[in-house]
C-alpha positions as CSV (number, residue, x, y, z in Angstrom):
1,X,-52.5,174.8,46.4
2,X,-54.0,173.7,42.7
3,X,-57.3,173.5,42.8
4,X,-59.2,170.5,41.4
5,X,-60.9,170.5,37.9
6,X,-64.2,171.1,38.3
7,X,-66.3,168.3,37.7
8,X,-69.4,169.5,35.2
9,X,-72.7,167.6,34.5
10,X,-75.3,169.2,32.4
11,X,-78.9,167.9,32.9
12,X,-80.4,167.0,29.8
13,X,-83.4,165.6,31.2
14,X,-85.4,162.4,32.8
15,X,-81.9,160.4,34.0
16,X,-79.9,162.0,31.1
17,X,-76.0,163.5,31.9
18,X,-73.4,164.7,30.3
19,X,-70.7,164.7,32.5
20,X,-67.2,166.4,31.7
21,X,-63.6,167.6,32.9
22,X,-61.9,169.0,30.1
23,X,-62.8,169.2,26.2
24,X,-64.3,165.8,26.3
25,X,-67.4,164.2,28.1
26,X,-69.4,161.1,28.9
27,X,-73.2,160.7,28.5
28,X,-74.9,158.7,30.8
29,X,-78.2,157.4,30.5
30,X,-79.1,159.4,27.1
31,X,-82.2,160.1,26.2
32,X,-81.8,162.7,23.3
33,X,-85.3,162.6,21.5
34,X,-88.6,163.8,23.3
35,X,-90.1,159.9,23.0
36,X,-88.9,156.8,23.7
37,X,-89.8,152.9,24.3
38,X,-88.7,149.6,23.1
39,X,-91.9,148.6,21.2
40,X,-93.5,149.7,18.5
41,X,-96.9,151.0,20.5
42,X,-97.4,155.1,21.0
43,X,-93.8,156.1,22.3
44,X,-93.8,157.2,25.7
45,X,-92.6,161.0,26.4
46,X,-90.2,162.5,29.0
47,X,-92.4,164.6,31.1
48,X,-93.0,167.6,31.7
49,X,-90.0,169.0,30.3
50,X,-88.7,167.8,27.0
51,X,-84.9,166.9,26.9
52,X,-82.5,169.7,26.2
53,X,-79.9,168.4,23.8
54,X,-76.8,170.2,22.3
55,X,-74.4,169.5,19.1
56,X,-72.1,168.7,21.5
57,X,-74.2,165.7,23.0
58,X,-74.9,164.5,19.6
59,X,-71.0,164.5,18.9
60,X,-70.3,162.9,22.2
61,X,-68.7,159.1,21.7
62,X,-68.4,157.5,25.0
63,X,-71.6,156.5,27.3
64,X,-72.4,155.2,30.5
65,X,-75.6,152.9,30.1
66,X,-76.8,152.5,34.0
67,X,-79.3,149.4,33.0
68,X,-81.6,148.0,30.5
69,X,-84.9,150.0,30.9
70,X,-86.1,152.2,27.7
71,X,-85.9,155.0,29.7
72,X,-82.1,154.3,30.4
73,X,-81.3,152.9,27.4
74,X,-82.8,153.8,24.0
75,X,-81.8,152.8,20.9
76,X,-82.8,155.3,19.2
77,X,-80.6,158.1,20.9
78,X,-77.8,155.7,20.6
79,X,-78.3,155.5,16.9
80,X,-78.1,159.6,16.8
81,X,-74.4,159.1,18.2
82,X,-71.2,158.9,16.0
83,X,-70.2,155.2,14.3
84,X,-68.1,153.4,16.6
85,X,-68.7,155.3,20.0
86,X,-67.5,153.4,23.3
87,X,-70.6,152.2,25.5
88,X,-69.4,151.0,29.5
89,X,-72.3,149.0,30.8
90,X,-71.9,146.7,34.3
91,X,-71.1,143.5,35.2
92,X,-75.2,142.8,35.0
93,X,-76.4,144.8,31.8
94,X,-78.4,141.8,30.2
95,X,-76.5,140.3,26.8
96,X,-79.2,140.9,24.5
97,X,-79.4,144.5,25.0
98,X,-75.5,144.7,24.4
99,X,-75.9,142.4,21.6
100,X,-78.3,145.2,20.5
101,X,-76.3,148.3,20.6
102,X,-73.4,146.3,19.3
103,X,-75.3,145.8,15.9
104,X,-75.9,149.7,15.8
105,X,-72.4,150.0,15.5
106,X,-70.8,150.8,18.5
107,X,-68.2,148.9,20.8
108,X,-69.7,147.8,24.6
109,X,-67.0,147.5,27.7
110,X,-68.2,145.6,30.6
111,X,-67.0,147.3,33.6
112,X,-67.0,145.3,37.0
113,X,-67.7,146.8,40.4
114,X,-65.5,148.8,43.0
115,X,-62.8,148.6,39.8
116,X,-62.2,152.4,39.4
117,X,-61.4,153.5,35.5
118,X,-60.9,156.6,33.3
119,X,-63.2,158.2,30.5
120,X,-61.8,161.3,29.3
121,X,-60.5,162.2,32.9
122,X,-63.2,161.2,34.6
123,X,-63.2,159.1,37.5
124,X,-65.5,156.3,37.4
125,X,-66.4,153.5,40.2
126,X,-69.7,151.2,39.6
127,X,-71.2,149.9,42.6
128,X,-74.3,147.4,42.7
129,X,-77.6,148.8,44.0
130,X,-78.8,147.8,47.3
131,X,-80.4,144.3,47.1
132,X,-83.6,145.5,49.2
133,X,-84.1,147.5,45.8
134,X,-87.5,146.2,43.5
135,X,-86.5,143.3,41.9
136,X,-87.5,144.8,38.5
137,X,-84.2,147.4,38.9
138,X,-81.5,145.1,40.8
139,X,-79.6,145.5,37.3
140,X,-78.8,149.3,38.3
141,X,-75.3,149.8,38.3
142,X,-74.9,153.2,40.3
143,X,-71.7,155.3,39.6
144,X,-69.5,157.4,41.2
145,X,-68.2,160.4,39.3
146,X,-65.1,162.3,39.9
147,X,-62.7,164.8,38.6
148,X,-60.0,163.2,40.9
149,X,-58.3,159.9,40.4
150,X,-58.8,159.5,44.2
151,X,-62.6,160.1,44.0
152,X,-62.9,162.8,45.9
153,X,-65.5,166.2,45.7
154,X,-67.6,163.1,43.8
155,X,-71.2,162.5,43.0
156,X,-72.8,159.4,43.5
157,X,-75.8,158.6,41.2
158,X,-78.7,156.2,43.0
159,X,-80.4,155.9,39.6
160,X,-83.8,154.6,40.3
161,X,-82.6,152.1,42.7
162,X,-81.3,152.5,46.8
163,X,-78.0,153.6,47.3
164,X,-75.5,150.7,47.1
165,X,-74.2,148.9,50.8
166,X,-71.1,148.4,49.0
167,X,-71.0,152.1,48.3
168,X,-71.6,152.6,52.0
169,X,-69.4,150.3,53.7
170,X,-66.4,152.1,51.7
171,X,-67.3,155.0,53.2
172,X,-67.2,153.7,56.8
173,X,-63.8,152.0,56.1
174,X,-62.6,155.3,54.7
175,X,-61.8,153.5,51.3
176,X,-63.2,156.5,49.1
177,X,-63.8,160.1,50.0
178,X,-67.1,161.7,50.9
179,X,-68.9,162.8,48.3
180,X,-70.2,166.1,47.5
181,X,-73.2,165.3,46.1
182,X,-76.0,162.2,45.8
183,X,-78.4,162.7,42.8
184,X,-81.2,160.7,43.8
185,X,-84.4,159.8,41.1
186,X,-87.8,159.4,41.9
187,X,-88.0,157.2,39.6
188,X,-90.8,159.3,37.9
189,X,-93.2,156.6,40.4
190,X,-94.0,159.7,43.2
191,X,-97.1,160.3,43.0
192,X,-100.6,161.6,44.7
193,X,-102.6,158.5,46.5
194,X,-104.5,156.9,44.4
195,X,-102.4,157.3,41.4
196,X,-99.7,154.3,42.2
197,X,-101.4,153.2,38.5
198,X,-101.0,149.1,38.3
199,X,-99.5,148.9,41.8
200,X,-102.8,150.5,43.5
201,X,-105.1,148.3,44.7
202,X,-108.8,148.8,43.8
203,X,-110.6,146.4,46.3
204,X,-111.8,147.5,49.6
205,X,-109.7,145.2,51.1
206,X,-106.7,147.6,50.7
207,X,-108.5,151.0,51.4
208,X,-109.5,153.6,49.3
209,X,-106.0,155.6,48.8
210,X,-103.4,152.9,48.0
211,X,-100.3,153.9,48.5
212,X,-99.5,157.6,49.2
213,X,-96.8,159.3,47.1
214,X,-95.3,161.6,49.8
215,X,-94.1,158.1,51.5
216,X,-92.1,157.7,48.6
217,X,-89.9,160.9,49.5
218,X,-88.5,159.1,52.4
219,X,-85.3,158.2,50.6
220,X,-85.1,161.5,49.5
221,X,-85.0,162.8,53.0
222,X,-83.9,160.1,55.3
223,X,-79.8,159.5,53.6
224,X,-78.4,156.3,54.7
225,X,-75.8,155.9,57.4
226,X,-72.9,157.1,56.3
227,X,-74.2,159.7,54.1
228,X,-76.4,161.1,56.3
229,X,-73.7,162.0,58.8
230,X,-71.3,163.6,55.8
231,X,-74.8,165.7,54.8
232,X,-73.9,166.1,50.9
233,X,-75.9,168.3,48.3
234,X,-78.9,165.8,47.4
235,X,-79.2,166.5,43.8
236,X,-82.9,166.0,42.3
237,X,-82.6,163.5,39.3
238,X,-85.2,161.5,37.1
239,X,-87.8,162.9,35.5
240,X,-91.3,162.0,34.8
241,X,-92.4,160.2,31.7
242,X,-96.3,159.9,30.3
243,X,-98.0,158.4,27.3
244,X,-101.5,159.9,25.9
245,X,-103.4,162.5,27.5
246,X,-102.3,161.4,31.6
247,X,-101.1,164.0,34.0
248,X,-101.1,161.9,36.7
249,X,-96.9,162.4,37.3
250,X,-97.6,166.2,38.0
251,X,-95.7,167.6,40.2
252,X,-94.4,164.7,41.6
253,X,-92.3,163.9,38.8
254,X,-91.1,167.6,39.0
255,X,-87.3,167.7,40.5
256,X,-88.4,171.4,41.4
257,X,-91.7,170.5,43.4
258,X,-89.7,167.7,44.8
259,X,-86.8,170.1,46.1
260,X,-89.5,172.6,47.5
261,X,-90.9,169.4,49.6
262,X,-87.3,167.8,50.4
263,X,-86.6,171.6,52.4
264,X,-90.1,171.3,53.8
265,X,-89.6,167.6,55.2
266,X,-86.0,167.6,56.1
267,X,-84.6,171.3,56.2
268,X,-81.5,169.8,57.6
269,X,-80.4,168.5,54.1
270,X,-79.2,170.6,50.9
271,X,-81.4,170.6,47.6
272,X,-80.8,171.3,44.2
273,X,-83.2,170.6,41.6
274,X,-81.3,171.7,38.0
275,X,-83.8,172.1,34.7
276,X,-82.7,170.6,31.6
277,X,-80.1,172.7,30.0
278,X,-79.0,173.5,33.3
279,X,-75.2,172.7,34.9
280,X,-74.5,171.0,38.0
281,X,-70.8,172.4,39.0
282,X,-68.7,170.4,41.7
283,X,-65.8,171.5,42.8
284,X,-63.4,171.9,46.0
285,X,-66.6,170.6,47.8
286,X,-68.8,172.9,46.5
287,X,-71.7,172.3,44.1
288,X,-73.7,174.7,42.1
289,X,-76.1,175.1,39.3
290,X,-75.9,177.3,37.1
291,X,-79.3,177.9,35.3
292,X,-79.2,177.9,31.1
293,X,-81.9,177.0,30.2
294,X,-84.5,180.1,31.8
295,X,-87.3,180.1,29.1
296,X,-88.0,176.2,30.2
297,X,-91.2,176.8,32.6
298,X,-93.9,174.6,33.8
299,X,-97.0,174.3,32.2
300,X,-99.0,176.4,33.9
301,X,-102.1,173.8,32.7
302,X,-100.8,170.8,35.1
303,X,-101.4,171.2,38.5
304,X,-101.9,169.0,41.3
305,X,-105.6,169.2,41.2
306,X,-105.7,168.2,37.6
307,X,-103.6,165.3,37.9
308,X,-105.2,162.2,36.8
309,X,-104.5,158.7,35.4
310,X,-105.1,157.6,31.9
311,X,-108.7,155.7,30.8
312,X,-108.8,152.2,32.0
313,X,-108.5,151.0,28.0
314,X,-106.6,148.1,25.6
315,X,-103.0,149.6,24.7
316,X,-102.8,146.7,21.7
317,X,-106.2,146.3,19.3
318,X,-106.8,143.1,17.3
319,X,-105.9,145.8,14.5
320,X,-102.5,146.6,15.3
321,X,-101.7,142.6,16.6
322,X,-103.5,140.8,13.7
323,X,-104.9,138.3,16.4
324,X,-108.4,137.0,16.7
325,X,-109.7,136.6,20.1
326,X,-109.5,132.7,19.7
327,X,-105.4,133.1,18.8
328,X,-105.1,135.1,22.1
329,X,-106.6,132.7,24.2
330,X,-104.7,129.6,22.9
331,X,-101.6,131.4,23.6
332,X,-102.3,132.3,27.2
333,X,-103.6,128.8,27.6
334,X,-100.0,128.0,27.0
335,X,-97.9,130.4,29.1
336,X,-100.5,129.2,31.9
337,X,-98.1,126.2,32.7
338,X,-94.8,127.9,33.8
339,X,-96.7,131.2,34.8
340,X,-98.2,128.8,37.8
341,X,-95.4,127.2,38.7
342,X,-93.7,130.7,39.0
343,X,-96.6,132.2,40.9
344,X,-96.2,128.8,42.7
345,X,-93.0,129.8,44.8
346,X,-93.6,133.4,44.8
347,X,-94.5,135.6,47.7
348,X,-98.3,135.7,46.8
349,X,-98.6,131.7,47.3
350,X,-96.4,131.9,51.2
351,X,-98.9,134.5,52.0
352,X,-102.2,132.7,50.9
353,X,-100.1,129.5,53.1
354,X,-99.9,131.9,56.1
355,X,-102.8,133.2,55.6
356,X,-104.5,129.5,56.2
357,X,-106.0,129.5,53.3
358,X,-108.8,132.4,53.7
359,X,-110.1,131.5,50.1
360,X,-109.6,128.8,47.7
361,X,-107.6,130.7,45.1
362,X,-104.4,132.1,45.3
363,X,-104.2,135.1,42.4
364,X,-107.2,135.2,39.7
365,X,-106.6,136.4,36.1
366,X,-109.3,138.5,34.5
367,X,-108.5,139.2,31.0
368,X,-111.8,141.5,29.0
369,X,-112.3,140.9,25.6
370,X,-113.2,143.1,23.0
371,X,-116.0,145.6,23.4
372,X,-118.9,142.7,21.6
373,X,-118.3,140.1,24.1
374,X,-118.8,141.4,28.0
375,X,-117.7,138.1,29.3
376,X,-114.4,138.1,30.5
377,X,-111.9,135.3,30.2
378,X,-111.0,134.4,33.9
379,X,-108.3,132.4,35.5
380,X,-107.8,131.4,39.2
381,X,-105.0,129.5,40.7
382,X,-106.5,127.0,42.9
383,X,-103.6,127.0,46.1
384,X,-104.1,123.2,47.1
385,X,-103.5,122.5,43.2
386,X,-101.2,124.6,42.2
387,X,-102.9,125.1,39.4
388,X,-105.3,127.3,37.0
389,X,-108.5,126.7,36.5
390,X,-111.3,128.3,34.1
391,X,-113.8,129.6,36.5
392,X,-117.4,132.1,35.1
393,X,-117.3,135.6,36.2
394,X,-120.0,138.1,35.0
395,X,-119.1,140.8,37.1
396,X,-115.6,141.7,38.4
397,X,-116.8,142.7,41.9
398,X,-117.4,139.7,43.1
399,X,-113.6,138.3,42.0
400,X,-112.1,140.7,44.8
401,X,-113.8,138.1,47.9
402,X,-112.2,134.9,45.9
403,X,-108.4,135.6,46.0
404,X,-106.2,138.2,48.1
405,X,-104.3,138.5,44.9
406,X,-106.0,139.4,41.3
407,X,-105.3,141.7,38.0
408,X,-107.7,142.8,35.4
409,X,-106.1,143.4,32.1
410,X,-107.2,143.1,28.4
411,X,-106.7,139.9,26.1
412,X,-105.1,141.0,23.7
413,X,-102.6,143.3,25.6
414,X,-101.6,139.8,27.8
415,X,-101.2,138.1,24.5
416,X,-99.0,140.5,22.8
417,X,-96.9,140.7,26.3
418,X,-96.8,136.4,26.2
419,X,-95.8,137.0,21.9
420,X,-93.2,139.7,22.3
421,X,-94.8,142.3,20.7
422,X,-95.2,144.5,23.5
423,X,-93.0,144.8,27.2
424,X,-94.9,144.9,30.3
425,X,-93.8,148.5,30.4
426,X,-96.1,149.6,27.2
427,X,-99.6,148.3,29.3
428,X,-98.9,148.8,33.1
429,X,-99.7,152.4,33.8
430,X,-103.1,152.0,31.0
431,X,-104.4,148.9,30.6
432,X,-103.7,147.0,34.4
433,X,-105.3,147.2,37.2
434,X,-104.8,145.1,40.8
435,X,-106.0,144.2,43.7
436,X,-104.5,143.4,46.5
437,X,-104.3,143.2,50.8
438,X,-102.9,146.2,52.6
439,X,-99.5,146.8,52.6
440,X,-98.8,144.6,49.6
441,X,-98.3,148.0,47.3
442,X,-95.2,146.0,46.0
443,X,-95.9,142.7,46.5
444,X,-98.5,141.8,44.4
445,X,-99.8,140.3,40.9
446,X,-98.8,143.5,39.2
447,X,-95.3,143.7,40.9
448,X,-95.0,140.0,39.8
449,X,-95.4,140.6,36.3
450,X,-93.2,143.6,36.7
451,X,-90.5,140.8,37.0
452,X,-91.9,137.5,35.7
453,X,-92.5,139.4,32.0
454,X,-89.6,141.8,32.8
455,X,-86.1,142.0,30.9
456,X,-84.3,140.2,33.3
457,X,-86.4,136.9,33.6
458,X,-87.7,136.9,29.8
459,X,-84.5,138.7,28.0
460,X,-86.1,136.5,24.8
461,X,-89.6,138.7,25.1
462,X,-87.1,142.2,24.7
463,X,-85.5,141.0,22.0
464,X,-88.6,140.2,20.2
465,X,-90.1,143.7,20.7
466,X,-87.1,145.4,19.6
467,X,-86.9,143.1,16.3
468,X,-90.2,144.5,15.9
469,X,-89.5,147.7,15.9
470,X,-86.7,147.4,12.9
């Protein structure tokens, strides 16, 4: 019997593939400069290991765009890429970000789900991500790779999202084979307690660790039904990513550290946990990886004892944003009006309801000004009301006891989010911090934002910080 053409994907790094059959490949997800981000604030950089990149990548013109975050899709790797290249996006990829690689140049295919299609003999099917997934990545479209026009000896890439039911009930119904592998990310978000960034809660009402990181390697152990009975190779994807001086991703945003803890928590399942450079081979059921790239090592600096969070500080300055303290508060004075009515039906108001109404206030707003005026410019949304009100706070302690919700963030970083000038993304992991009750790690004021200031509610925001950037 013939054997199948092996199906090849070479790690470049973070979420970055280039997947190929024959002379020809497909890039998915390229990130192919060490930085990256959709504003024009300090870049962030793929972390720890920079992305390995070849001619051939650079000469590469189709790609597979999973969803609209910068670390998934970045404009300026697609700019590197020749005039012209083809860019397959799904049913969901938000209009102004196609809009936006359409003016580089290039020609965008939408591609709808559970249709299977061809790119350069690949064998493609998108799937939708589970809906359980965070709201802030429901746009993931997760593929299925191939070297077979029937699907089998496949991959299936989760992305940063949970593996797709659609996916799942066609392999109950034994509508496409098994697959061979699963590359799963961590989302570069698996860290040590305490270092859950905007998402940890700093009141005592949530306890002093927040959320602990090894709970996040539950998906990477624990496969869904089907999957876990067919027992593929669980392939380590997603890198880390950091801005400034933070270490706080190390090692959990390691795919080497996390395979060495995957054997330790479920020695049942298969590992492998490529470097960039490195290739992924699957064929006739079997999947290897062939190392490339040997002189990329740790850093034998980071370790898990040294891993830390960034200062608690303003990511935009009244220098770079040109805005006086007076400009900033006028225009969170007038997002106030549809951010309540948001906050109105969201999860935070049901639980102050069924809560009966333990405090007065819903979610407060703390927003510091510059370092001459200590005084911080406080909202609180009164839950009888529905509305904000202007309340004095000298100290921030105190503002943990009036609402089970609350963030503390900077002025003029909140102001450049409500302008455009900056995504939520730029200020989360420096300049927010939450509180919050227990178990509410995503379910909170930060989370909220995540969405409310996110690509897919405010696509007019992205668009804004990219025209910035030109």
């Amino acid at each position: 019997m013939r054997a199948q053409p092996a199906l090849r994907l070479e790690y470049i790094g973070h979420n970055a593939w280039y997947v190929s059959v024959g002379e020809h490949g497909l890039l998915i997800d390229p990130l192919l400069l060490p930085t990256f981000g959709n504003s024009a604030v300090q870049p962030f950089q793929v972390h720890p290991h920079a992305p390995v990149v070849t001619p051939e990548h650079l000469l590469c013109t189709h790609v597979l765009l999973t969803h609209e975050h910068s670390d998934h899709v970045h404009l300026g790797s697609l700019r590197l890429l020749p005039p012209c290249s083809n860019v397959y996006v799904g049913p969901v990829f938000p209009a102004y970000l196609e809009r936006a690689v359409r003016e580089l140049g290039h020609i965008v295919h939408r591609c709808d789900y559970l249709i299977r299609f061809d790119i350069n003999g690949i064998s493609i099917c998108l799937y939708p991500c589970d809906p359980a997934t965070a709201f802030w990545e429901q746009r993931v479209s997760q593929p299925l790779l191939s070297a077979s026009p029937d699907l089998s000896d496949g991959i299936f890439m989760s992305v940063d999202a949970l593996v797709s039911i659609e996916y799942l009930e066609e392999l109950e119904r034994n509508l496409v084979p098994p697959p061979s592998a699963i590359a799963i990310s961590n989302n570069a978000y698996i860290m040590p307690p305490g270092h859950f960034g905007p998402l940890d809660s700093i009141g005592t009402i949530a306890g002093p660790s927040g959320i602990a990181g090894l709970d996040l390697l539950f998906e990477l152990t624990t496969l869904p039904s089907p999957i876990d009975q067919i027992r593929p190779k669980v392939i380590v994807g997603g890198g880390g990513i950091r801005r400034f001086d933070e270490t706080l991703h190390w090692p959990f945003c390691d795919q080497q550290e996390l395979s060495r803890l995957g054997h330790l928590l479920a020695p049942q399942l298969a590992y492998e946990a490529p470097w960039p450079g490195d290739l992924v081979w699957v064929q006739d059921g079997d999947v290897h990886v062939h190392v490339r790239k040997k002189e990329t090592q740790p850093d034998p600096t980071l370790s898990f004892a040294q891993a830390r969070p960034p200062l608690f500080e303003a990511v935009v300055t009244q220098q770079l944003s040109g805005r006086s303290q007076s400009d900033c508060e006028a225009l969170v004075q007038g997002e106030l009006p549809r951010l309540e009515i948001a906050l109105g039906m969201s999860l935070l108001s049901e639980y102050w309801w069924q809560a009966e109404h333990e405090t007065d206030y819903v979610t407060i707003l703390a927003m510091l000004r510059d370092a001459d005026d200590a005084v911080p410019l406080v909202y609180a949304l009164k839950g009888i009301e529905g509305r904000f009100n202007r309340i004095e706070a000298t100290e921030l302690n105190g503002l943990v006891r009036q609402a089970p919700f609350g963030l503390i963030c900077h002025l003029q970083d909140f102001a450049a989010m409500i302008a455009g000038d900056v995504e939520i993304w730029d200020i989360a992991g420096k300049g927010i911090k939450c509180w919050h009750p227990p178990r509410h790690t995503l379910t909170n004021l930060a989370s909220f934002l995540y969405a409310y200031f996110g690509e897919q509610v405010r696509p007019e925001l992205a668009t804004n910080c990219l025209a910035r950037m030109q």
